[in-house]
TIRO-2110 file (N, C-alpha, C; in Angstrom, 1 decimal):
// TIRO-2110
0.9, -1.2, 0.0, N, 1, A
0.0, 0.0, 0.0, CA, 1, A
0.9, 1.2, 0.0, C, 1, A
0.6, 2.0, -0.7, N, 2, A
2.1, 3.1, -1.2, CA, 2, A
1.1, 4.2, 0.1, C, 2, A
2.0, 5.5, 0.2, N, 3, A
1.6, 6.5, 0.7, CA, 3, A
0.5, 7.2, 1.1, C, 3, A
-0.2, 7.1, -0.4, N, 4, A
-1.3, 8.0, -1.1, CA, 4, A
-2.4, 7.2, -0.6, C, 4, A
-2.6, 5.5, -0.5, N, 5, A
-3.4, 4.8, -0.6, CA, 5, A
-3.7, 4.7, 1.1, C, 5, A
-2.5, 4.8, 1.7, N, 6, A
-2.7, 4.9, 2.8, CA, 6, A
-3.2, 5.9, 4.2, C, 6, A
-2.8, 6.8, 3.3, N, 7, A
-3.1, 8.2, 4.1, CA, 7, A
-4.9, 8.2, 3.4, C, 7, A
-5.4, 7.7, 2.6, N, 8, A
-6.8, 7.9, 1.6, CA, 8, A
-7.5, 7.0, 2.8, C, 8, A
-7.1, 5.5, 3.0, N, 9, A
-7.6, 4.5, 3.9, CA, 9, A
-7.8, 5.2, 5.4, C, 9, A
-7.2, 6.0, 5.9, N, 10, A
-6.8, 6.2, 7.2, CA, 10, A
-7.8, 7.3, 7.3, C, 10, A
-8.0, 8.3, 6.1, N, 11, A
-9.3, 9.3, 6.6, CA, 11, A
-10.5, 8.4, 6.4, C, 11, A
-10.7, 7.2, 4.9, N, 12, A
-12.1, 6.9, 5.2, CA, 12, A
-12.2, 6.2, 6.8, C, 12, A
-11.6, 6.0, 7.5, N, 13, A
-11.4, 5.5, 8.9, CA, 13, A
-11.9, 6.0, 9.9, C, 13, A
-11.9, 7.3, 9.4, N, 14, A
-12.2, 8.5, 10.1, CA, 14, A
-10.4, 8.9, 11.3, C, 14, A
-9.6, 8.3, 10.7, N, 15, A
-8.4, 8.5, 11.7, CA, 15, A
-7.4, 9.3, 10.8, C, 15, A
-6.4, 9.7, 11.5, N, 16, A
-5.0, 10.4, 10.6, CA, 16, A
-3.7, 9.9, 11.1, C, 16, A
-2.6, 10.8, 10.9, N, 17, A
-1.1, 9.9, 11.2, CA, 17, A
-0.8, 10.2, 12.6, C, 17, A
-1.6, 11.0, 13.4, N, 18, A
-1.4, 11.3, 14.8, CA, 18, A
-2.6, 9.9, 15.9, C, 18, A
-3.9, 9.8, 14.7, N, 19, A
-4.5, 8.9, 15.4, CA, 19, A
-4.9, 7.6, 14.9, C, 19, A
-3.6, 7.4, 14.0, N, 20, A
-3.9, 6.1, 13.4, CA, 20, A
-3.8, 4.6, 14.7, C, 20, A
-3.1, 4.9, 15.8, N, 21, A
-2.8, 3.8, 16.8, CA, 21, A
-4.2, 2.9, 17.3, C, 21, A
-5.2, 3.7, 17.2, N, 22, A
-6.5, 3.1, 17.6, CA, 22, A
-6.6, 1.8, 16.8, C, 22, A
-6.3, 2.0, 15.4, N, 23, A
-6.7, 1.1, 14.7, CA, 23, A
-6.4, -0.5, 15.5, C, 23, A
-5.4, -0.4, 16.4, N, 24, A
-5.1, -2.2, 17.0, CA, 24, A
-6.1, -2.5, 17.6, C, 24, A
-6.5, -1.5, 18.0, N, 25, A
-7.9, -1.7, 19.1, CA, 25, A
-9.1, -2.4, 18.7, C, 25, A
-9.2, -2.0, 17.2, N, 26, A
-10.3, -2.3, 16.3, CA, 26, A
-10.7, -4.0, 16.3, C, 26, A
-10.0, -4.7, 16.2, N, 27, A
-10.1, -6.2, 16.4, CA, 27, A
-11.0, -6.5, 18.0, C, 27, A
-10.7, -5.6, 18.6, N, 28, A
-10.8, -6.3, 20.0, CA, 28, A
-12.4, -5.6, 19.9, C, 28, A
-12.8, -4.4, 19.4, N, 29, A
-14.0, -3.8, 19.2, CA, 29, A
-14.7, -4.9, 18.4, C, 29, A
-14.3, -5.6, 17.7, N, 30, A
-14.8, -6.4, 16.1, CA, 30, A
-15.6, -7.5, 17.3, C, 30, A
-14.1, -8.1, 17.9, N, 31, A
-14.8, -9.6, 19.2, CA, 31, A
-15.8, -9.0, 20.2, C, 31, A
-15.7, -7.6, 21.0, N, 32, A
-16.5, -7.4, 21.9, CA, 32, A
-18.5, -7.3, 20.9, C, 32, A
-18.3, -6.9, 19.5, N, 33, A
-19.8, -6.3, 18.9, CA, 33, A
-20.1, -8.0, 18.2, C, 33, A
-19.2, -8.7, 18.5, N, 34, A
-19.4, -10.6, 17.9, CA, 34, A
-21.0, -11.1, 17.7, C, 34, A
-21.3, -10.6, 19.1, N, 35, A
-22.5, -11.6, 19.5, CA, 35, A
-23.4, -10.2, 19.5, C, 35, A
-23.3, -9.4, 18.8, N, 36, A
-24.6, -8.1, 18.7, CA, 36, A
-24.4, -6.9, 20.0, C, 36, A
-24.0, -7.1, 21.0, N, 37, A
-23.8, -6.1, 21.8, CA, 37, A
-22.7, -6.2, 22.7, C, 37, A
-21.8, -5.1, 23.4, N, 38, A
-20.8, -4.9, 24.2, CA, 38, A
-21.0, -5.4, 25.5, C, 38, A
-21.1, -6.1, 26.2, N, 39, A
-20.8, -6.5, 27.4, CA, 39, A
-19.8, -5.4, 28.4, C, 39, A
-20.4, -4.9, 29.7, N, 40, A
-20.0, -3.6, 30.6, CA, 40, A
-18.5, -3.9, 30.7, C, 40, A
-18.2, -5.4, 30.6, N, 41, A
-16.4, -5.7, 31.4, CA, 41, A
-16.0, -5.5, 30.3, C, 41, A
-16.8, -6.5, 28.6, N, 42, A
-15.4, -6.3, 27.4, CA, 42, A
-15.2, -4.3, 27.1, C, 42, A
-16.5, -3.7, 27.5, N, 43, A
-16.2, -2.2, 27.7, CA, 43, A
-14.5, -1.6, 28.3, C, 43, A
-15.2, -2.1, 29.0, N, 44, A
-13.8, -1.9, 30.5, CA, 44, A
-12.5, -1.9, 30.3, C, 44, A
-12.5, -3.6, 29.3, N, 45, A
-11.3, -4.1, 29.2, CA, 45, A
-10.7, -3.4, 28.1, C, 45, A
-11.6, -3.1, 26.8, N, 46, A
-10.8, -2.2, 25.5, CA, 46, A
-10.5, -0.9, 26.4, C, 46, A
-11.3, -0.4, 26.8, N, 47, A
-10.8, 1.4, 27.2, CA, 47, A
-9.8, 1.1, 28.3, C, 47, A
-9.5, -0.1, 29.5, N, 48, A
-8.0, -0.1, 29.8, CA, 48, A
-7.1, -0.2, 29.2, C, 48, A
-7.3, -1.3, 28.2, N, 49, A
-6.1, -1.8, 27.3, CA, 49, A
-5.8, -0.4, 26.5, C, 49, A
-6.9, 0.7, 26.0, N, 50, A
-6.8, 1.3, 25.1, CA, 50, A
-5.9, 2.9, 26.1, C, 50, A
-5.5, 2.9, 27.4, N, 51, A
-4.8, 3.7, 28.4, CA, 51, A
-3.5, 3.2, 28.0, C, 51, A
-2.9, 2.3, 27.7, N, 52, A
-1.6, 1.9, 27.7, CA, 52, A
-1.2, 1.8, 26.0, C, 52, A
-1.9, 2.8, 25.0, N, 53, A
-1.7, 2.7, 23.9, CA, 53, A
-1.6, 4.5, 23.9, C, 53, A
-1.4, 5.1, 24.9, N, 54, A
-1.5, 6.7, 24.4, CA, 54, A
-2.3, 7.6, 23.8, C, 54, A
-3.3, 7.0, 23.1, N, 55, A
-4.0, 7.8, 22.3, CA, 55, A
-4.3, 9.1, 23.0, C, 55, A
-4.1, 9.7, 21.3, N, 56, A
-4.6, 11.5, 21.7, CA, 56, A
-5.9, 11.5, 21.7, C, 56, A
-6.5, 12.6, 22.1, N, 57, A
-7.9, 12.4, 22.0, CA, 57, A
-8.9, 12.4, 20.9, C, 57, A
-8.5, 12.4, 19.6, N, 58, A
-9.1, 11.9, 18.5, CA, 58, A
-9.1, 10.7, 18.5, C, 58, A
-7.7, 10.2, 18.9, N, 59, A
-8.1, 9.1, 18.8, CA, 59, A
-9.1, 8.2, 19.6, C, 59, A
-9.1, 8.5, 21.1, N, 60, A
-9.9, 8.3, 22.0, CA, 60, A
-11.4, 8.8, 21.8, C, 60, A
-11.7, 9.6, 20.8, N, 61, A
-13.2, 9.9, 20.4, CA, 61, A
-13.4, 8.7, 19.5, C, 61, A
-12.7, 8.4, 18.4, N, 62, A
-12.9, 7.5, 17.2, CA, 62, A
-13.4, 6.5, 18.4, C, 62, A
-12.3, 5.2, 18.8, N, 63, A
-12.9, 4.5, 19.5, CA, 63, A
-13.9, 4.6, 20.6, C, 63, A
-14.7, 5.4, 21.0, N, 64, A
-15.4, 5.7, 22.0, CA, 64, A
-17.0, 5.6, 20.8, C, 64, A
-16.7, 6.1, 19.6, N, 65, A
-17.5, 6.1, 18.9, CA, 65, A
-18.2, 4.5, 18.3, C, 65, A
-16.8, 3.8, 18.3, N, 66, A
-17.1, 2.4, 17.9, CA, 66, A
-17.6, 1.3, 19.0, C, 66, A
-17.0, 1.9, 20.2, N, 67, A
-18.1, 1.1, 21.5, CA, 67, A
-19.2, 1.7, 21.5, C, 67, A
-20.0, 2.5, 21.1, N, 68, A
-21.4, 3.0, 21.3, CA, 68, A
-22.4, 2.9, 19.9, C, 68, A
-21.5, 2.7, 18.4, N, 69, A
-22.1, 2.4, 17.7, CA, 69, A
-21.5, 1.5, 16.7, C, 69, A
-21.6, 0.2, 16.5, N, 70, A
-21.0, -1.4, 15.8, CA, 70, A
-20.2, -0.6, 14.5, C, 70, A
-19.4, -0.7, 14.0, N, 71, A
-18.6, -0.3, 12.7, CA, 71, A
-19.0, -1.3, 12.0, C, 71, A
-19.0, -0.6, 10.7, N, 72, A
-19.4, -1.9, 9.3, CA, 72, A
-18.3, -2.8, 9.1, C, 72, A
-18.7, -4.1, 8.7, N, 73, A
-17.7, -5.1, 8.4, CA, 73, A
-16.6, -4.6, 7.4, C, 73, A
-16.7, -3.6, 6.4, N, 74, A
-15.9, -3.3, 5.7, CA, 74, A
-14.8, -2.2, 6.4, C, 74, A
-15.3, -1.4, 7.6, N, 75, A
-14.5, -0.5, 8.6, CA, 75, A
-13.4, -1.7, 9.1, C, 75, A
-13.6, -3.0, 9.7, N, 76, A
-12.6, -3.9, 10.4, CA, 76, A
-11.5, -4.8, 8.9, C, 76, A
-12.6, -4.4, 7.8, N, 77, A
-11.7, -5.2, 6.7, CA, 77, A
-10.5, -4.0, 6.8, C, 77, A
-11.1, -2.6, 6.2, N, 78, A
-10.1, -1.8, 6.2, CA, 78, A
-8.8, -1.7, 7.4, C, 78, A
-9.4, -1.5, 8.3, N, 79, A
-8.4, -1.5, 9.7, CA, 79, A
-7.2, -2.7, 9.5, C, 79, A
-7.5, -3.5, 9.2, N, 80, A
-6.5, -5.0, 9.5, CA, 80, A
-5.8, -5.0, 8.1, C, 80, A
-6.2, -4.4, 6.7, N, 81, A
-5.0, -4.0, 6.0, CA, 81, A
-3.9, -3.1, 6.5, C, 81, A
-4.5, -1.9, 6.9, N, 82, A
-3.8, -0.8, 7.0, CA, 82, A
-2.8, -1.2, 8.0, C, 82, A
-3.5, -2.1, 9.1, N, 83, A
-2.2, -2.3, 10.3, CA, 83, A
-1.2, -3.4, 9.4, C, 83, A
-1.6, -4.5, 8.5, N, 84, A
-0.7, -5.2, 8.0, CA, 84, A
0.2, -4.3, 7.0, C, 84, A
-0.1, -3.3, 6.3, N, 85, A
0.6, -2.1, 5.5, CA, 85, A
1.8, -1.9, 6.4, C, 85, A
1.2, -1.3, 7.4, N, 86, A
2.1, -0.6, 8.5, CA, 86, A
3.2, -1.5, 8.6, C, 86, A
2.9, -2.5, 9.3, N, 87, A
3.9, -3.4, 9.5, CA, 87, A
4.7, -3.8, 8.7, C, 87, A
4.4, -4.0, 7.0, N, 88, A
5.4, -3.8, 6.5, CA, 88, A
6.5, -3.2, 5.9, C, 88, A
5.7, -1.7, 6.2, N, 89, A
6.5, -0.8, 6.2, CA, 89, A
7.6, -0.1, 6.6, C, 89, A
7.6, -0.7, 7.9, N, 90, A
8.4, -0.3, 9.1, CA, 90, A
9.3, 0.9, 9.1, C, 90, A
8.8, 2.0, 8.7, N, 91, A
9.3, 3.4, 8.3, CA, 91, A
8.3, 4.3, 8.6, C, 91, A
8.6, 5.6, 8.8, N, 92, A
7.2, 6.6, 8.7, CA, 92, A
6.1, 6.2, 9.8, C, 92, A
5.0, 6.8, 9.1, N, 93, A
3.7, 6.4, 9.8, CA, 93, A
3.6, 4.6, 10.0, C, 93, A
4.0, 4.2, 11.7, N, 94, A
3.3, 3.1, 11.7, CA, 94, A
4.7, 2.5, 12.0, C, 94, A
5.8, 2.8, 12.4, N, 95, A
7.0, 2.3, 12.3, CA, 95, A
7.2, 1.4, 13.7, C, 95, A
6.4, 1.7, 14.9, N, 96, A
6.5, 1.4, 15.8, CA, 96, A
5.8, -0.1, 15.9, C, 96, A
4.9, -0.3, 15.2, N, 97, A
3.9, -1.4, 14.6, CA, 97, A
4.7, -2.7, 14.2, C, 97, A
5.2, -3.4, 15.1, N, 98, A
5.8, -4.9, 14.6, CA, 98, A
4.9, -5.9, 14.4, C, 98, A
5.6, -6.8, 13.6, N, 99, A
4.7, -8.1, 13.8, CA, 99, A
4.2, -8.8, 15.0, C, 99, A
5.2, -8.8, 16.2, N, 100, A
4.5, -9.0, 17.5, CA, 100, A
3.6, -8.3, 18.1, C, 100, A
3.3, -7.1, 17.4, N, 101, A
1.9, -6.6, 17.8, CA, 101, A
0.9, -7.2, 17.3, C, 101, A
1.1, -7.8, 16.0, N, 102, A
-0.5, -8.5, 15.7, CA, 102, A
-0.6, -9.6, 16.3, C, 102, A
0.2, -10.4, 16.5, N, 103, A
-0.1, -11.3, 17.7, CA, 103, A
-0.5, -10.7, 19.0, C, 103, A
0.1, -9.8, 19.2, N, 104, A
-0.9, -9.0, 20.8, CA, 104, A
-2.0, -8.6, 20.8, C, 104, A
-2.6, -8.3, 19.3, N, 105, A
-3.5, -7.7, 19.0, CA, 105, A
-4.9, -8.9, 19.1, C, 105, A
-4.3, -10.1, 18.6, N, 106, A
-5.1, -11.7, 18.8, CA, 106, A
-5.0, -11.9, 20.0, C, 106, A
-4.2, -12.0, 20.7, N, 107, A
-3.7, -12.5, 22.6, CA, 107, A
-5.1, -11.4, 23.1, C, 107, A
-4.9, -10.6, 22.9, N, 108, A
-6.1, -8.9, 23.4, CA, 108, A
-7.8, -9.2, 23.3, C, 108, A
-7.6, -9.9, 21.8, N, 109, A
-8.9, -10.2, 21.3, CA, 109, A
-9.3, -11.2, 22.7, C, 109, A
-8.5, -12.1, 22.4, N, 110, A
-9.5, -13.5, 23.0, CA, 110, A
-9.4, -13.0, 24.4, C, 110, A
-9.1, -12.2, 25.7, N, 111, A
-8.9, -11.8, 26.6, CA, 111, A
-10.1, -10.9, 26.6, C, 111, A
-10.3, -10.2, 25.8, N, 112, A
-11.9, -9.4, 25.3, CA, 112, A
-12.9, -10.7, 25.5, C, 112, A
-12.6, -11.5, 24.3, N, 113, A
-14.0, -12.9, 24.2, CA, 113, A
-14.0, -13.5, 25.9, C, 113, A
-12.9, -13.5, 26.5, N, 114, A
-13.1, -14.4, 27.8, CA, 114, A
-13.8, -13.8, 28.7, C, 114, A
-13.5, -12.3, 28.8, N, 115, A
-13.8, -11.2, 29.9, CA, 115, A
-15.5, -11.3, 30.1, C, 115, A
-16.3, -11.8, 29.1, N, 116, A
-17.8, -11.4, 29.1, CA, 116, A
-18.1, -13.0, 29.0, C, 116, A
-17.5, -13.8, 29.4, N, 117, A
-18.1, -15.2, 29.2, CA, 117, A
-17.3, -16.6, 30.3, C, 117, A
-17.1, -15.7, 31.5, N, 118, A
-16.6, -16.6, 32.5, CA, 118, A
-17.7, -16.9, 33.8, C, 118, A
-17.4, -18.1, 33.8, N, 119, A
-18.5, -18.6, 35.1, CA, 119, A
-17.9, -18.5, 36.2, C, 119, A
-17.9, -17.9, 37.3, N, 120, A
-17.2, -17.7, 38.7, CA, 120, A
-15.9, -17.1, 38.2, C, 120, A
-15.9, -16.1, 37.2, N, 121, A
-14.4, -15.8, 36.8, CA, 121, A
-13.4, -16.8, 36.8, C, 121, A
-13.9, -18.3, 36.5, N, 122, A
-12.9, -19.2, 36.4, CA, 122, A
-12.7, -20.4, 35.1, C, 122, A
-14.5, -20.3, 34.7, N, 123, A
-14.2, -21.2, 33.5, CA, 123, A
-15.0, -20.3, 32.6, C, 123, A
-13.9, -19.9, 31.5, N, 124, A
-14.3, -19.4, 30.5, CA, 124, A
-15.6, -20.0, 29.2, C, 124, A
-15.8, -19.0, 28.9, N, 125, A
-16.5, -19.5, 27.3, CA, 125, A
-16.5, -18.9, 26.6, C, 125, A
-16.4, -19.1, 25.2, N, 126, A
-16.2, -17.9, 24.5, CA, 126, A
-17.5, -18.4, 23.5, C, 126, A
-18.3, -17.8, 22.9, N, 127, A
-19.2, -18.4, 21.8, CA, 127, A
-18.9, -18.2, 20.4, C, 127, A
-19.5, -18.8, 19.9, N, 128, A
-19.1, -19.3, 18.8, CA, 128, A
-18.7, -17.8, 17.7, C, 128, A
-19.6, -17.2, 18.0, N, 129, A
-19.3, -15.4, 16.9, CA, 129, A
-17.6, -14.8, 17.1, C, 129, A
-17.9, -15.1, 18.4, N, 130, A
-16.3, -14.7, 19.0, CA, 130, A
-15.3, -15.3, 18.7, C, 130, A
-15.5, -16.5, 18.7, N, 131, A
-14.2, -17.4, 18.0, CA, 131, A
-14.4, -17.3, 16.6, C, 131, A
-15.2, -16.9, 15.8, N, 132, A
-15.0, -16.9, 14.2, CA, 132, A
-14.6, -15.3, 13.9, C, 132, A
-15.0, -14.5, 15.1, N, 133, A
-14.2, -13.1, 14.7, CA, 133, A
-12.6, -13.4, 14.6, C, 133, A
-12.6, -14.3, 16.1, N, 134, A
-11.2, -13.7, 16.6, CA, 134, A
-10.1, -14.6, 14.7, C, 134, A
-10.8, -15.7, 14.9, N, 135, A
-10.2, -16.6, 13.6, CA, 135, A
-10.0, -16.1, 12.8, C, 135, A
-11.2, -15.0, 11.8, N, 136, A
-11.1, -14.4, 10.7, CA, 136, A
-10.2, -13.0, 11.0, C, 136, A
-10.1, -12.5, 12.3, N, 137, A
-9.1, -11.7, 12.6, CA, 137, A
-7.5, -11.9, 12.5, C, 137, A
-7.2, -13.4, 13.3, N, 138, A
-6.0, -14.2, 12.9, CA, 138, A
-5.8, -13.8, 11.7, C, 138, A
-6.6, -14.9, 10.4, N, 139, A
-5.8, -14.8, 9.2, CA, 139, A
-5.8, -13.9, 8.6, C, 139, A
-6.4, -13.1, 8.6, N, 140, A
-6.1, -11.6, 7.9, CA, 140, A
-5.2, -10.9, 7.9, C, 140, A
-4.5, -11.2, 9.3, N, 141, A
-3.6, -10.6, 9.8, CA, 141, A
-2.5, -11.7, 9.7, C, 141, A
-2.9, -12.7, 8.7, N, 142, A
-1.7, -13.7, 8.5, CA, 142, A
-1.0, -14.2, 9.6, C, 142, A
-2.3, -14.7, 11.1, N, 143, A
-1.4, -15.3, 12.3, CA, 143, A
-2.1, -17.0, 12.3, C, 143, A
-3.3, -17.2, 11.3, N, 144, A
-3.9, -18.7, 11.6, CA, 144, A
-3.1, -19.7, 12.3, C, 144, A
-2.4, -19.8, 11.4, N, 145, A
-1.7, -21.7, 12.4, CA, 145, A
-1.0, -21.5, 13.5, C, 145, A
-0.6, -20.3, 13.5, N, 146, A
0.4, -20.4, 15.1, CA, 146, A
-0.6, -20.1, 16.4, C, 146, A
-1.9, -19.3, 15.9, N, 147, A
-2.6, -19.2, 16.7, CA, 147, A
-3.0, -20.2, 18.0, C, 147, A
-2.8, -20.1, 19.0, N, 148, A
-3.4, -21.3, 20.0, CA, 148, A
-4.9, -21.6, 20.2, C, 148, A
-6.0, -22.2, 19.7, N, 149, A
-7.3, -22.3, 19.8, CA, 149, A
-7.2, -22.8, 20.6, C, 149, A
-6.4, -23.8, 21.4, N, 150, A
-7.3, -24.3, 22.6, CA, 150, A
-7.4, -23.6, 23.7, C, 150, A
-6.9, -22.2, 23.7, N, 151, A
-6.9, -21.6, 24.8, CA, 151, A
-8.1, -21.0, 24.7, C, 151, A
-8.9, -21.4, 23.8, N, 152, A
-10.8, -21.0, 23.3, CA, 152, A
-11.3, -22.4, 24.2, C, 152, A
-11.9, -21.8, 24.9, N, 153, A
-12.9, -23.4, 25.5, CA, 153, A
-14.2, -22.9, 24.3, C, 153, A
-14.7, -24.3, 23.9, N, 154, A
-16.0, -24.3, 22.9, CA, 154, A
-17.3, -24.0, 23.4, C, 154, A
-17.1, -23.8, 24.5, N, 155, A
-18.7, -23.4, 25.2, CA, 155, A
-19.6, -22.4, 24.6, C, 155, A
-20.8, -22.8, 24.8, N, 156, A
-21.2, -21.3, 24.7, CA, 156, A
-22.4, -21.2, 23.3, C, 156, A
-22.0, -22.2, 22.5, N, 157, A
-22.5, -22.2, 21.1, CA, 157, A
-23.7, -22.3, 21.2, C, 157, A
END
C-alpha cells in the first residue's frame, strides 16, 4: 500500500497519522460487537487496554464512537489492512507497529471474548461469533496456524 493509498484509507477510517494507533484496538471492538452487543467488562477491558496505547484524543473519540455504535464489516476489513501495511513498512507512519503486535493484537482479542463469558471468573466460554471473529481476525492478519485455539474453551455455542 504506497503513501497515497494509505493516508486515503486512514481518513475513510475517520483517523489520521497522529490517530492512526487506535486502529489495533479495532479487532478487540470487532470480538467485543461478535454476538450483537458490548458486554459492561469487554467495555472496561478495551478502554483499559486502550490507556496503555496513548491515544490523543481523537483518537480516543474515534474508538469511544465504535463502542457505542457497531462499525461496518468493511471498517474492520479496512483497519487489518492498514495495520498489515504498516507493519510492513516499518518506516514513517506506523514504524512502531511490529509483527509482534499483531499477535498482541489476537492474545487482546481473546482476553476481550473471555472477559464477558466466564463462570465464577474461572471457566471461560467464548461463543461461537467470538471465535469466528477472533479466527477471521488471525488470518487476515496472517497469524492462523500459530494461533493457540485451545486456549478458546468451545462453550457457549
Amino acid at each position: 500500500m504506497d503513501d497515497r493509498k494509505l493516508l486515503n484509507t486512514l481518513h475513510e477510517l475517520g483517523v489520521d497519522q497522529e490517530s492512526y494507533p487506535v486502529l489495533a484496538l479495532l479487532p478487540l471492538v470487532q470480538v467485543a460487537w461478535a454476538d450483537g452487543r458490548i458486554q459492561p467488562k469487554e467495555r472496561a477491558l478495551i478502554l483499559d487496554t486502550a490507556e496503555g496505547f496513548g491515544l490523543s484524543q481523537a483518537a480516543s473519540r474515534v474508538l469511544d464512537s465504535w463502542l457505542v455504535e457497531r462499525p461496518a464489516e468493511t471498517t474492520y476489513v479496512k483497519a487489518r489492512r492498514v495495520l498489515l501495511a504498516l507493519v510492513r513498512r516499518r518506516r514513517g507512519i506506523g514504524a512502531d507497529i511490529r509483527p509482534a503486535t499483531l499477535a498482541e493484537i489476537v492474545d487482546l482479542c481473546e482476553d476481550v471474548a473471555k472477559t464477558a463469558g466466564g463462570l465464577f471468573d474461572r471457566v471461560y466460554t467464548v461463543d461461537r461469533a467470538e471465535r469466528e471473529a477472533i479466527h477471521d481476525i488471525a488470518q487476515m492478519l496472517h497469524l492462523g496456524p500459530e494461533v493457540d485455539w485451545s486456549k478458546l474453551a468451545a462453550h457457549g455455542d
